[in-house]
Backbone as XML, in Angstrom:
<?xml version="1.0"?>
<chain id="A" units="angstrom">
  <residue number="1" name="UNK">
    <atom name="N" x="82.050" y="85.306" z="-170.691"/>
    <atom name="CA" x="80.644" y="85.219" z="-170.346"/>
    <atom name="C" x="80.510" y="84.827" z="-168.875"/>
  </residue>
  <residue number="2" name="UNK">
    <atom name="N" x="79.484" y="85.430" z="-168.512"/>
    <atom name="CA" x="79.477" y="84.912" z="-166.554"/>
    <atom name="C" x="78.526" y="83.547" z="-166.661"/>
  </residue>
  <residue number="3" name="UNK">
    <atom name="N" x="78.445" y="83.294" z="-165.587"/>
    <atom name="CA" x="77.837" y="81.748" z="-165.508"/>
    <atom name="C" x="77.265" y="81.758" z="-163.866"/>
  </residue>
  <residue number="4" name="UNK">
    <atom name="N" x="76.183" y="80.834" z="-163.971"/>
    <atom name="CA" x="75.999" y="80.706" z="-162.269"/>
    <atom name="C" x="75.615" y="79.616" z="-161.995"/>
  </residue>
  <residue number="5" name="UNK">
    <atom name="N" x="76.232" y="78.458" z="-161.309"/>
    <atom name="CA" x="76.007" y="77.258" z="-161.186"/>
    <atom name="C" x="74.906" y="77.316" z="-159.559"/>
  </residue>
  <residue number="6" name="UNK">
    <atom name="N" x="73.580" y="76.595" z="-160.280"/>
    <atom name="CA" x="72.918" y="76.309" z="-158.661"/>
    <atom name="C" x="72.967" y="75.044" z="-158.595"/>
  </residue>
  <residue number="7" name="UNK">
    <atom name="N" x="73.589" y="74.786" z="-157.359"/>
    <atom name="CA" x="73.385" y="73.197" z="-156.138"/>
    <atom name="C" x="72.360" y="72.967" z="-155.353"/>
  </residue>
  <residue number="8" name="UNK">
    <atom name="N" x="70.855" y="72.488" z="-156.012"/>
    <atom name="CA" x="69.722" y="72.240" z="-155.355"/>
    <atom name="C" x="70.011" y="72.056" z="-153.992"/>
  </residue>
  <residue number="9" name="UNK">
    <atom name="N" x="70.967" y="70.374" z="-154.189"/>
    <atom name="CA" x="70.892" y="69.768" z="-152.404"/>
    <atom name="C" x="72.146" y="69.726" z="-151.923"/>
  </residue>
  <residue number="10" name="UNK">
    <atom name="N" x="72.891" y="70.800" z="-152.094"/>
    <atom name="CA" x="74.529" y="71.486" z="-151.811"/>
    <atom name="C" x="74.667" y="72.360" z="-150.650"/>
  </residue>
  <residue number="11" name="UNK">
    <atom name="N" x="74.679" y="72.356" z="-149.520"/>
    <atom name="CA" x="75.249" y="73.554" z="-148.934"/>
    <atom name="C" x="76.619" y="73.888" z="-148.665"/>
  </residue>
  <residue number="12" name="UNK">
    <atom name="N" x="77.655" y="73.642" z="-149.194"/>
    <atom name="CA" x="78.449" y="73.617" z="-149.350"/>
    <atom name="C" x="79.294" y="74.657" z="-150.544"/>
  </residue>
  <residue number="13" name="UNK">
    <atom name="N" x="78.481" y="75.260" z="-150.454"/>
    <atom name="CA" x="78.914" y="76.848" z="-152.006"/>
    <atom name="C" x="78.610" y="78.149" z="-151.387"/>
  </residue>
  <residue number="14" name="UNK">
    <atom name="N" x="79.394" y="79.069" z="-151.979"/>
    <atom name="CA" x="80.199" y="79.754" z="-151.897"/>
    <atom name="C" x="78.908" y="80.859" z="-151.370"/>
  </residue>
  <residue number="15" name="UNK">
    <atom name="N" x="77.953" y="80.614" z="-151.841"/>
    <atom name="CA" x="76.603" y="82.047" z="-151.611"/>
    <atom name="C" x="75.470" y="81.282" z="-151.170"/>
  </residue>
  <residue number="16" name="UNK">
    <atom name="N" x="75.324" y="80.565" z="-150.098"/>
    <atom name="CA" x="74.226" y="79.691" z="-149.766"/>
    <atom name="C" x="73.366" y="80.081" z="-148.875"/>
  </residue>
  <residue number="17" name="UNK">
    <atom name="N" x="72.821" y="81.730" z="-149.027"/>
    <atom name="CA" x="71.576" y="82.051" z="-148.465"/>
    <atom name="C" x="71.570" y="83.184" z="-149.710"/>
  </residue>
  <residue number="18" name="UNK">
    <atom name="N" x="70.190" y="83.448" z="-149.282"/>
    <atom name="CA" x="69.688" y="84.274" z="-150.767"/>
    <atom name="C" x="70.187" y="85.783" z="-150.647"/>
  </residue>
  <residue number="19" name="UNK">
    <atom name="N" x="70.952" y="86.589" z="-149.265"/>
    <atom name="CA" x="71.215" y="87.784" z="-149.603"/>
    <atom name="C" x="72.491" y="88.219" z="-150.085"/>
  </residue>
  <residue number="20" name="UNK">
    <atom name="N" x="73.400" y="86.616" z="-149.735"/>
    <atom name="CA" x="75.224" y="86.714" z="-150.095"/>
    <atom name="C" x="74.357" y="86.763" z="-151.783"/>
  </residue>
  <residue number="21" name="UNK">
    <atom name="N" x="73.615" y="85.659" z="-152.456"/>
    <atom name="CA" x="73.761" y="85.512" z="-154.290"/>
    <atom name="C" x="72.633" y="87.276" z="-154.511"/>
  </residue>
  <residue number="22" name="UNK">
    <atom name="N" x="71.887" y="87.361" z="-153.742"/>
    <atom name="CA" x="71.168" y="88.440" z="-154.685"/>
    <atom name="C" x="72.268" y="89.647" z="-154.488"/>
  </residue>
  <residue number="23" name="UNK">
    <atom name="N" x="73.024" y="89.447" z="-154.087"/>
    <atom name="CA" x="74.147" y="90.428" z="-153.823"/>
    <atom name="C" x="75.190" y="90.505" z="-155.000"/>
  </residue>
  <residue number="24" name="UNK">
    <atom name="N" x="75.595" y="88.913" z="-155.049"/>
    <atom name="CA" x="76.521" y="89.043" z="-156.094"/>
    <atom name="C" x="76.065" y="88.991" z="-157.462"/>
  </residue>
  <residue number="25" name="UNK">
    <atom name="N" x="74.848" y="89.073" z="-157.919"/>
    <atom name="CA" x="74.059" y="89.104" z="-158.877"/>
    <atom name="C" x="73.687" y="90.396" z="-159.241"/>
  </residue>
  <residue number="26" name="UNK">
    <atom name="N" x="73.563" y="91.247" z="-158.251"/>
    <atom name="CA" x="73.437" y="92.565" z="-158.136"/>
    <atom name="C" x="74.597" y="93.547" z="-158.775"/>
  </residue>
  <residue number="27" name="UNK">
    <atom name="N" x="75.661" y="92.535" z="-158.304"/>
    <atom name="CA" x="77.290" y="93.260" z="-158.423"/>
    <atom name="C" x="77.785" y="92.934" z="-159.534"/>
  </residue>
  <residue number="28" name="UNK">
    <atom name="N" x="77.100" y="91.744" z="-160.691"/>
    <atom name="CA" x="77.483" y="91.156" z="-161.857"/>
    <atom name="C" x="78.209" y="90.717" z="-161.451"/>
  </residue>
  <residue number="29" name="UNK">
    <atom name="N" x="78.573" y="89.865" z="-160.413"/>
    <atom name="CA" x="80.009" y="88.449" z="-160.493"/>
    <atom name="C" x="79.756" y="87.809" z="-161.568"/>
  </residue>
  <residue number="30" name="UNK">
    <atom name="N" x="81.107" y="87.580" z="-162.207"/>
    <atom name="CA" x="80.863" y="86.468" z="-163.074"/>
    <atom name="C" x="81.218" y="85.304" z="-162.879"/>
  </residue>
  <residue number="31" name="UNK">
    <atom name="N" x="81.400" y="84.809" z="-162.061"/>
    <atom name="CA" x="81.044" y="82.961" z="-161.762"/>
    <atom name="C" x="80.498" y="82.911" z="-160.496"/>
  </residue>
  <residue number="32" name="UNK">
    <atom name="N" x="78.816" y="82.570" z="-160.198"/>
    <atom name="CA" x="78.192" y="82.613" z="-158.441"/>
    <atom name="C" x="78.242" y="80.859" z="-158.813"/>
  </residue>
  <residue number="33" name="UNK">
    <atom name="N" x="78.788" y="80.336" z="-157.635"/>
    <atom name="CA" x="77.913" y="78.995" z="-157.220"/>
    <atom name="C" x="76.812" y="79.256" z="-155.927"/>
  </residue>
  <residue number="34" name="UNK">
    <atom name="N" x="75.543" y="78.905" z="-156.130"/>
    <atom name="CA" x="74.449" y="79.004" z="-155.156"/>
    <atom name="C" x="73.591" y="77.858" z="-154.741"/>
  </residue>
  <residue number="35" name="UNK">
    <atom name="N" x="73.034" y="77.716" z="-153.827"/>
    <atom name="CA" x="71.641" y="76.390" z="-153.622"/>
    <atom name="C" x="70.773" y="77.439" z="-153.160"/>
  </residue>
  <residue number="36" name="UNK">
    <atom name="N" x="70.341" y="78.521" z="-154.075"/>
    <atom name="CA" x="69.440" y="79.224" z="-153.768"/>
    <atom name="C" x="68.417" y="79.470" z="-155.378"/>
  </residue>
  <residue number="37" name="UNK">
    <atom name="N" x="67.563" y="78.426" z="-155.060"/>
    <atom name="CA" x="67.098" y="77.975" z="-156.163"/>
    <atom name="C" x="65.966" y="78.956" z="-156.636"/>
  </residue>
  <residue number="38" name="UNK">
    <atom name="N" x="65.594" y="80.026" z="-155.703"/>
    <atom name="CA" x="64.407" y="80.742" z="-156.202"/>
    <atom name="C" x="65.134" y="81.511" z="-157.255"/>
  </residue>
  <residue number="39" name="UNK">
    <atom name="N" x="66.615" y="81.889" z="-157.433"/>
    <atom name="CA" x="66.882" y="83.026" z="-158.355"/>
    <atom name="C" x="66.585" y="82.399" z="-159.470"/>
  </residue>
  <residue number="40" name="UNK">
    <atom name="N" x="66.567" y="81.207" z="-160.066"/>
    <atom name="CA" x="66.537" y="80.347" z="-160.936"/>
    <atom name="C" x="65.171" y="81.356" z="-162.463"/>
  </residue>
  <residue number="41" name="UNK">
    <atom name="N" x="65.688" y="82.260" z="-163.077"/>
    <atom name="CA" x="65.308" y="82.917" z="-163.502"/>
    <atom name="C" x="65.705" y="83.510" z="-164.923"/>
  </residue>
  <residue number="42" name="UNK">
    <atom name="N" x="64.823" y="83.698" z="-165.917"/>
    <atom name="CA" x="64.749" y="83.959" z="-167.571"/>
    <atom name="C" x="66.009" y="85.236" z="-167.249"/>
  </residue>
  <residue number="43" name="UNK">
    <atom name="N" x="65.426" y="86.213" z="-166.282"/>
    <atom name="CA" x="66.127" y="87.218" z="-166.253"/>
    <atom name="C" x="67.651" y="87.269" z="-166.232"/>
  </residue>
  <residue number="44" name="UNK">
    <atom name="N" x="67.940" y="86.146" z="-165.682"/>
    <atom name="CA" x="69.890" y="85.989" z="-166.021"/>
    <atom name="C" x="70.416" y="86.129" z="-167.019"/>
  </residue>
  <residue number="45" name="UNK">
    <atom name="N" x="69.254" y="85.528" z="-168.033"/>
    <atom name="CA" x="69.622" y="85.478" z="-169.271"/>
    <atom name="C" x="70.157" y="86.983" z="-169.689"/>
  </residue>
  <residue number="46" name="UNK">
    <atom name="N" x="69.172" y="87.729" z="-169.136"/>
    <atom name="CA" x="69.410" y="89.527" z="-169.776"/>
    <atom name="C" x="70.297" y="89.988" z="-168.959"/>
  </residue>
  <residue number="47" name="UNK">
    <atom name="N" x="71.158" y="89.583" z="-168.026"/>
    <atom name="CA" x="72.409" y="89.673" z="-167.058"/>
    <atom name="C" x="73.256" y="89.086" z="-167.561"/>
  </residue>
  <residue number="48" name="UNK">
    <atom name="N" x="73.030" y="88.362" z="-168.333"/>
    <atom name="CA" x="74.695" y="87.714" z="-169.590"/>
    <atom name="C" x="74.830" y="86.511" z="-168.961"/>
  </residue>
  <residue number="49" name="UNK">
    <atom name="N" x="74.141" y="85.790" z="-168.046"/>
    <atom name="CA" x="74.542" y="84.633" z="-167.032"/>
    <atom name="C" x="74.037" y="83.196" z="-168.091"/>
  </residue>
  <residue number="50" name="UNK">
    <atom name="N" x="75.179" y="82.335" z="-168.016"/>
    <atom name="CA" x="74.815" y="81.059" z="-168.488"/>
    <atom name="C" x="74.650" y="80.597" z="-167.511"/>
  </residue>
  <residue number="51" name="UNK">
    <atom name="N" x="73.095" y="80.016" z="-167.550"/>
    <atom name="CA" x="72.841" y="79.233" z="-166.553"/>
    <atom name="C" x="73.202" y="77.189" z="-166.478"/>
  </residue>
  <residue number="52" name="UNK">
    <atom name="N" x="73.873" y="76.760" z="-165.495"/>
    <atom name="CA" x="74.127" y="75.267" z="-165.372"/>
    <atom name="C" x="73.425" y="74.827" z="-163.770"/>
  </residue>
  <residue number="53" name="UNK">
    <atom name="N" x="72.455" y="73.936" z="-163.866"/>
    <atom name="CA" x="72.295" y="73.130" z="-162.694"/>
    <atom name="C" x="72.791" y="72.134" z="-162.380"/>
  </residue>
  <residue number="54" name="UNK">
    <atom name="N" x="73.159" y="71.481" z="-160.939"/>
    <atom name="CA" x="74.217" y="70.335" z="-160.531"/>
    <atom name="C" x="72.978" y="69.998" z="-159.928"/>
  </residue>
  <residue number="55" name="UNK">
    <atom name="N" x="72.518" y="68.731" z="-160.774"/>
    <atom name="CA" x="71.485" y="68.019" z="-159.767"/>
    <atom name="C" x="72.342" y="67.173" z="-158.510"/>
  </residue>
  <residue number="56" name="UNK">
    <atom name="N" x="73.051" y="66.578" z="-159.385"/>
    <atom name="CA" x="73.657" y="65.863" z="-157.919"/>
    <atom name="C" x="75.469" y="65.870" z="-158.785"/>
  </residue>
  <residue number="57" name="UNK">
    <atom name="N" x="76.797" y="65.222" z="-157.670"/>
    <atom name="CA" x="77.773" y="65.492" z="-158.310"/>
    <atom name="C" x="78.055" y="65.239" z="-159.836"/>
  </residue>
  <residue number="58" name="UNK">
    <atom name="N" x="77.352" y="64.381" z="-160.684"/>
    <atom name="CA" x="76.700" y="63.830" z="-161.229"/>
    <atom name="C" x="76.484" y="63.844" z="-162.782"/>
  </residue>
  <residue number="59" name="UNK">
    <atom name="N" x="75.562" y="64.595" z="-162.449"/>
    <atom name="CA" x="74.678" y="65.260" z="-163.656"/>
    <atom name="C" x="74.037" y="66.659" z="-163.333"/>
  </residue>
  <residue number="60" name="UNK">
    <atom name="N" x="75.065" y="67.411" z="-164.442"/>
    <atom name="CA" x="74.888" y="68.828" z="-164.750"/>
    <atom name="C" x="74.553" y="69.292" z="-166.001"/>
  </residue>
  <residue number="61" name="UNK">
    <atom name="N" x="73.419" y="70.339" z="-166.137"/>
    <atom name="CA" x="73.140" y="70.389" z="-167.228"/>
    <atom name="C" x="72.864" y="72.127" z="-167.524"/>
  </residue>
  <residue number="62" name="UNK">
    <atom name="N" x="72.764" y="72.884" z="-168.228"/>
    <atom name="CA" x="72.925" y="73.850" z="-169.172"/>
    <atom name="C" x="71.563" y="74.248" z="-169.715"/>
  </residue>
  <residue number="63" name="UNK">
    <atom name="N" x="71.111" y="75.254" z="-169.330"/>
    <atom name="CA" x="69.630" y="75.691" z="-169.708"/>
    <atom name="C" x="69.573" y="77.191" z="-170.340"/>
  </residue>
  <residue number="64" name="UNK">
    <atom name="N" x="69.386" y="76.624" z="-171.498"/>
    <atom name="CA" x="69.682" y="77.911" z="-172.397"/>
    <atom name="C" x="67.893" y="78.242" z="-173.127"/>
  </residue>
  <residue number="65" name="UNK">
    <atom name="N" x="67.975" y="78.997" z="-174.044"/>
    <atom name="CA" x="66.955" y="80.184" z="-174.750"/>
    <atom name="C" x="66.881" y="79.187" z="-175.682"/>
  </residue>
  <residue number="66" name="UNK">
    <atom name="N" x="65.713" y="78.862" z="-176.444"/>
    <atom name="CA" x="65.263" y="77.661" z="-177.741"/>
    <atom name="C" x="65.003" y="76.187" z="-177.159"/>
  </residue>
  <residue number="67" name="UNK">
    <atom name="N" x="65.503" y="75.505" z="-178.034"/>
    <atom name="CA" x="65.535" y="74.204" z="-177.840"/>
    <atom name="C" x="66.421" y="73.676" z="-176.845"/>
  </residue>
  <residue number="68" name="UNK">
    <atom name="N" x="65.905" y="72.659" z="-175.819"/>
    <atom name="CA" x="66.852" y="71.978" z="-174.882"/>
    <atom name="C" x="67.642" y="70.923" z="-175.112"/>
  </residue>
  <residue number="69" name="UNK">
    <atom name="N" x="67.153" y="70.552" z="-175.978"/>
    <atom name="CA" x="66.936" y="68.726" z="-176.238"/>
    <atom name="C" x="68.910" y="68.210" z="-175.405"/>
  </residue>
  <residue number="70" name="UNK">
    <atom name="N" x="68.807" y="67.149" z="-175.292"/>
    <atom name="CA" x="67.872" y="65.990" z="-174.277"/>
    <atom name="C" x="66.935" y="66.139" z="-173.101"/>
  </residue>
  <residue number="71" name="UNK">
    <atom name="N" x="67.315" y="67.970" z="-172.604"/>
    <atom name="CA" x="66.983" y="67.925" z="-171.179"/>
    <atom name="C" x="65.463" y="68.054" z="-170.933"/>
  </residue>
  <residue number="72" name="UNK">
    <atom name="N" x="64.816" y="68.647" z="-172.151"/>
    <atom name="CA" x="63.197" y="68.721" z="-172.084"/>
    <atom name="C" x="62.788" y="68.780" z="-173.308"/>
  </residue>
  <residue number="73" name="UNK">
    <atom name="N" x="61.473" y="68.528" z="-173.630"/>
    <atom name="CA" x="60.872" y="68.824" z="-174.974"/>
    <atom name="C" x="60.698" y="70.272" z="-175.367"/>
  </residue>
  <residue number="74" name="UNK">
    <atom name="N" x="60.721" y="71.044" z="-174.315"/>
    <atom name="CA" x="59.811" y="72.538" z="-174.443"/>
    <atom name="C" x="61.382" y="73.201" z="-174.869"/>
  </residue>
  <residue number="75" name="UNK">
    <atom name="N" x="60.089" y="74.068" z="-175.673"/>
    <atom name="CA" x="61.243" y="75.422" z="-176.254"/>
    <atom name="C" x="61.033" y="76.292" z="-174.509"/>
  </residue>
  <residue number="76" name="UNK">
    <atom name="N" x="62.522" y="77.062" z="-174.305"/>
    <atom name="CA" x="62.931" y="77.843" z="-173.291"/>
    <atom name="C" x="62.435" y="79.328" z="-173.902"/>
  </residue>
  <residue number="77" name="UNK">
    <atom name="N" x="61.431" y="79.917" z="-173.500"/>
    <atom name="CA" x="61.492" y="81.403" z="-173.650"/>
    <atom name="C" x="61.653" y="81.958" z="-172.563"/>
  </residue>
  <residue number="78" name="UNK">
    <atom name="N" x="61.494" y="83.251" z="-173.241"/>
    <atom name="CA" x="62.083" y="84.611" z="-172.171"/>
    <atom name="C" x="60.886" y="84.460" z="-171.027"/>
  </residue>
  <residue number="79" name="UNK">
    <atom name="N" x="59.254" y="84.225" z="-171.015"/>
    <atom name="CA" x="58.828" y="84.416" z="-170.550"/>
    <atom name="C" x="58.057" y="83.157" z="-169.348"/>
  </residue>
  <residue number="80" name="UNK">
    <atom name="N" x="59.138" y="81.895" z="-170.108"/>
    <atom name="CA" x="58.590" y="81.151" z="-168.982"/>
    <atom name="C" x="59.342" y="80.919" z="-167.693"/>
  </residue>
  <residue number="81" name="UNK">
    <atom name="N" x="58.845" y="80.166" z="-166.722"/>
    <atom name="CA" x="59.096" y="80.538" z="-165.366"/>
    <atom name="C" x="60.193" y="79.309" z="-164.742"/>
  </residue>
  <residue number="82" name="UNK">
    <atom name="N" x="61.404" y="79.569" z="-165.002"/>
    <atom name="CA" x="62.648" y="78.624" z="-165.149"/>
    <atom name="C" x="62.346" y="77.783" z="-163.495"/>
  </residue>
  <residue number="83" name="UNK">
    <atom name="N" x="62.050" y="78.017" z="-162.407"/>
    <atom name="CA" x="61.863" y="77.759" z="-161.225"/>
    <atom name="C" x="61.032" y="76.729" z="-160.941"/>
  </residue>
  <residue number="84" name="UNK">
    <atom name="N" x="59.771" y="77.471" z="-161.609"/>
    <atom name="CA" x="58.671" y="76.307" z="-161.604"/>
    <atom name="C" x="58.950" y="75.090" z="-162.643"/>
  </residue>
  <residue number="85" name="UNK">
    <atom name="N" x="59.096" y="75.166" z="-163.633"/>
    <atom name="CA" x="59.913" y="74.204" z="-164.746"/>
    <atom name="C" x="60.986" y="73.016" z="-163.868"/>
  </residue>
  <residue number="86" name="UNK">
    <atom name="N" x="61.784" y="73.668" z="-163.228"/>
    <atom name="CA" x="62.412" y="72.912" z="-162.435"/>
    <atom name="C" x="62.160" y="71.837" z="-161.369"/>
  </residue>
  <residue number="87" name="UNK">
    <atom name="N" x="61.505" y="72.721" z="-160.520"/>
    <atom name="CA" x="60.718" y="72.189" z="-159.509"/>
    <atom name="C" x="59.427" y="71.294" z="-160.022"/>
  </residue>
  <residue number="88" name="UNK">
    <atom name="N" x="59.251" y="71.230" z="-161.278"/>
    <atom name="CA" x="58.120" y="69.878" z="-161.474"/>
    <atom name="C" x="58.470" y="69.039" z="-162.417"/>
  </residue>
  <residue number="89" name="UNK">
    <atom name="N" x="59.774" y="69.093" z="-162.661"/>
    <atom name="CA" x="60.675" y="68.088" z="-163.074"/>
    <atom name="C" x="60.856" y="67.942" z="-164.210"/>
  </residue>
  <residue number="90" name="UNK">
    <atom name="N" x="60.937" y="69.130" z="-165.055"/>
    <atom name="CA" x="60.596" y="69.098" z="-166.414"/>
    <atom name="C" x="62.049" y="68.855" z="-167.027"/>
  </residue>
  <residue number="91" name="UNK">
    <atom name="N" x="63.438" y="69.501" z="-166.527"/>
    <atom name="CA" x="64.670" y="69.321" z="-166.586"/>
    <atom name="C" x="65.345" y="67.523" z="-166.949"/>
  </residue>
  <residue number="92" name="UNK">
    <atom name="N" x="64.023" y="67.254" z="-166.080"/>
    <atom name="CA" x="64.870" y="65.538" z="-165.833"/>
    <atom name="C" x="64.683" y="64.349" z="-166.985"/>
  </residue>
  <residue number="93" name="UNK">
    <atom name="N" x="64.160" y="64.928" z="-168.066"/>
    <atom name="CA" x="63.816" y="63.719" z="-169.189"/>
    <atom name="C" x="65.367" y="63.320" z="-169.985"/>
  </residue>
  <residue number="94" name="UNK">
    <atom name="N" x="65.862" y="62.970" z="-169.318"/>
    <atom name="CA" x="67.492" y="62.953" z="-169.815"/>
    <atom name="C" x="66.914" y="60.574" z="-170.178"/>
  </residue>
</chain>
């Protein structure tokens, strides 16, 4: 299975502007590390990509389709907007 780890506050990975990852996303790599947080998207899911975020070295967590639990209350569907979810901190109820 491919996987794509994003590093919010990382520049230090391997695709750290958005045309090296929409590239290798394009190409189906199967393992991107990125801090290019806009790809942050349902659609990976239909690209075979398990998605994991590295908030900090830390704490990493795994955002899958259904139930999250610990990481949020909300069921994950296809149609909500993984980015914005993120960005208003919905990830962080750990």
């Amino acid at each position: 299975m491919k996987e794509i780890h994003f590093y919010p506050y990382c520049e230090g990975v391997e695709y750290n502007n958005y045309y090296d990852t929409d590239w290798a996303i394009k190409h189906n790599y199967d393992y991107i590390d990125t801090n290019q947080m806009s790809f942050l998207s349902t659609m990976l899911f239909n690209a075979g990509y398990r998605i994991y975020i590295h908030e900090d070295e830390w704490f990493v967590y795994e955002i899958k389709l259904g139930d999250n639990k610990p990481f949020t209350n909300r069921e994950i569907r296809m149609c909500n907007n993984l980015f914005k979810l993120w960005r208003a901190g919905e990830f962080n109820n750990v």
